[in-house]
N, C-alpha and C positions, 0 to 999 in steps of 0.2 A: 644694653642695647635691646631696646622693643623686637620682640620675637614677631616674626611673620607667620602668617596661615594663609594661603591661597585654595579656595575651597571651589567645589563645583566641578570640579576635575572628568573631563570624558574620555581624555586620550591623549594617547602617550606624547603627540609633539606637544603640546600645552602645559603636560604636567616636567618635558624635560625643559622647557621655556623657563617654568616657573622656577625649578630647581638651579638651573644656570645661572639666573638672573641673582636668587639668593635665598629663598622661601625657605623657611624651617619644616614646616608641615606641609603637606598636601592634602588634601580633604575629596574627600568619595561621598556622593551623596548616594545614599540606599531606601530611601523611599519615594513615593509618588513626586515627581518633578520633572520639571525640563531639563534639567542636569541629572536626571538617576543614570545610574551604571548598575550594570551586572556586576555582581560577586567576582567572578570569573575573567572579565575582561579588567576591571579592579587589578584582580592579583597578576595578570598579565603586565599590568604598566608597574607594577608594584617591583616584580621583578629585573625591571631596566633601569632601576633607578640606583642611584646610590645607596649605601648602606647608613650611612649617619644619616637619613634625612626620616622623619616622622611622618607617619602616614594616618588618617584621621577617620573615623566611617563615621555619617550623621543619619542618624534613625530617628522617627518620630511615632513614641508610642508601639512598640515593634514587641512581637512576644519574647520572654528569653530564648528560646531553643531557634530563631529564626537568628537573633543579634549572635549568638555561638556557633552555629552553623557556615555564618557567614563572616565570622573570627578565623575558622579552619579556612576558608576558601580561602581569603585572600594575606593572614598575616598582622592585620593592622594592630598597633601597638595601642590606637587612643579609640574612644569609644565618645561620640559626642550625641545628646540626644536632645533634641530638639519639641518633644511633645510633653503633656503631662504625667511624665514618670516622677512615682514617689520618692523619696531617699533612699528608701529598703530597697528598692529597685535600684539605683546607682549602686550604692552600696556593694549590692551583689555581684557588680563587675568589676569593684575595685578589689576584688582578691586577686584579679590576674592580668587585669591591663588599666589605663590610666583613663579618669569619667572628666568630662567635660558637662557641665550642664548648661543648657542656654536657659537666659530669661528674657522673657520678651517684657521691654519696661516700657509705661503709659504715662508714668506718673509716680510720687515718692513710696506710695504703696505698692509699688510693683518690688519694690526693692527689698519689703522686710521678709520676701519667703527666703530670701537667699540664705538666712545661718541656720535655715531648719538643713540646708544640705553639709553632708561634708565629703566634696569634690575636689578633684585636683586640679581641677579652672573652672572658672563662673565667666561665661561670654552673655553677655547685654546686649540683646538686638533692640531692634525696634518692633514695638504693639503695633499690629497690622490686624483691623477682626479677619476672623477665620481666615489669616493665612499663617503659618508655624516660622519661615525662615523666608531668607533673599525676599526682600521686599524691595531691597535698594532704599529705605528710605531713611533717615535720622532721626534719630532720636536728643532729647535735651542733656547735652556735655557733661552739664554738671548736677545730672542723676550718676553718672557714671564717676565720676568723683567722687560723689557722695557715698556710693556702694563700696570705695576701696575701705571705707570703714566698717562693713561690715562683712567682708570676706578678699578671700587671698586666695590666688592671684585670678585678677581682672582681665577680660579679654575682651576689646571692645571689638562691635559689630554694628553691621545697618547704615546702609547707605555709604561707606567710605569709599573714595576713590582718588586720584592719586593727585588732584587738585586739593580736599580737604584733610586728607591725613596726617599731613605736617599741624596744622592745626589742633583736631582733635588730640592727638599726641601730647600735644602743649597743655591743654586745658586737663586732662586726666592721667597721663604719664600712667599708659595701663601696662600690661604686665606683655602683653601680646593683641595684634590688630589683624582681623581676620576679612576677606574679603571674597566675594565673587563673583558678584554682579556688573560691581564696579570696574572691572577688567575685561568686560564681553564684549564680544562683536554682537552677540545673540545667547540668549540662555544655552549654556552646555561648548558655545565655544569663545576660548578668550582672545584679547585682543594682544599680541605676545610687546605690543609696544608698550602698553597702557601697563601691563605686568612690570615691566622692566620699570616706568615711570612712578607706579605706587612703588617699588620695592625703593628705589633711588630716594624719595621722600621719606619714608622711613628712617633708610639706615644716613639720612643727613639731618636729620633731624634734628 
């Protein structure tokens, strides 16, 4: 079963929306965005939530002592970064919690930095210049297919929503499908229908 990430998270009805509906992860964005949250109100919804369910924080480029500081606040078990951090840099947070690295793909050469990392998911977003994440927009299927040959496990991103899911799924059978644009009313709040209609697409995959 394709694992779920609902990302973008600002508060609590949305993030127990997401969790009811079926979401594996829930995803906190911590840098400059229409979706950033505080540390603190983070570990607030952190707390109402179930205990099996996976919680996500997306940094872009962030110093260490800020990405640990804000470990303590709120708890989060996965660490996903989103800007040009090096390996040695990932690396250093997989002594004590789980690194996600995004890559933003353009084209087949976006794909060969991936084996210099060794992460515990590679999420493929979409090339957008100078913007890092949530683009909303798609990327080519079968770049992302193409990457399950060069790392493990794949997490596709960019642009899905609960119309093309079932699709992209078919063409790449990724490991996990992350979304959160695709589920919004408006950046920072989602749409708890649309939530329920991507997760439904998924798990019938």
């Amino acid at each position: 079963m394709v694992k779920i990430k609902i990302c973008g998270i600002t508060n609590l009805k949305d993030a127990k929306a997401a969790v009811d509906a079926g979401a594996d992860t829930i995803g906190f964005v911590f840098t400059k965005s229409p979706r950033q949250i505080k540390p603190y109100d983070a570990s607030k919804i952190i707390k109402q939530l179930p205990v099996f369910v996976n919680f996500a924080g997306v940094f872009v480029n962030e110093k260490k002592e800020n990405v640990e500081k804000i470990i303590r606040t709120c708890g989060i078990d996965t660490l996903q970064f989103h800007g040009d951090e090096m390996p040695s840099y990932c690396e250093y947070f997989r002594k004590a919690r789980k690194v996600i690295k995004a890559f933003r793909i353009k084209d087949r050469d976006s794909l060969m930095v991936l084996s210099k990392y060794d992460v515990d998911g590679y999420m493929l977003d979409t090339f957008v210049d100078g913007v890092k994440g949530g683009t909303g927009k798609v990327f080519d299927w079968q770049l992302a297919k193409q990457a399950k040959k060069l790392a493990y496990p794949i997490i596709l991103s960019g642009g899905l929503n609960p119309k093309n899911v079932k699709s992209a799924i078919k063409i790449v059978r990724p490991y996990a499908v992350d979304v959160s644009s695709g589920v919004e009313l408006k950046p920072g709040k989602k749409d708890l229908k649309l939530i329920k209609e991507f997760i439904k697409a998924v798990k019938n995959e």
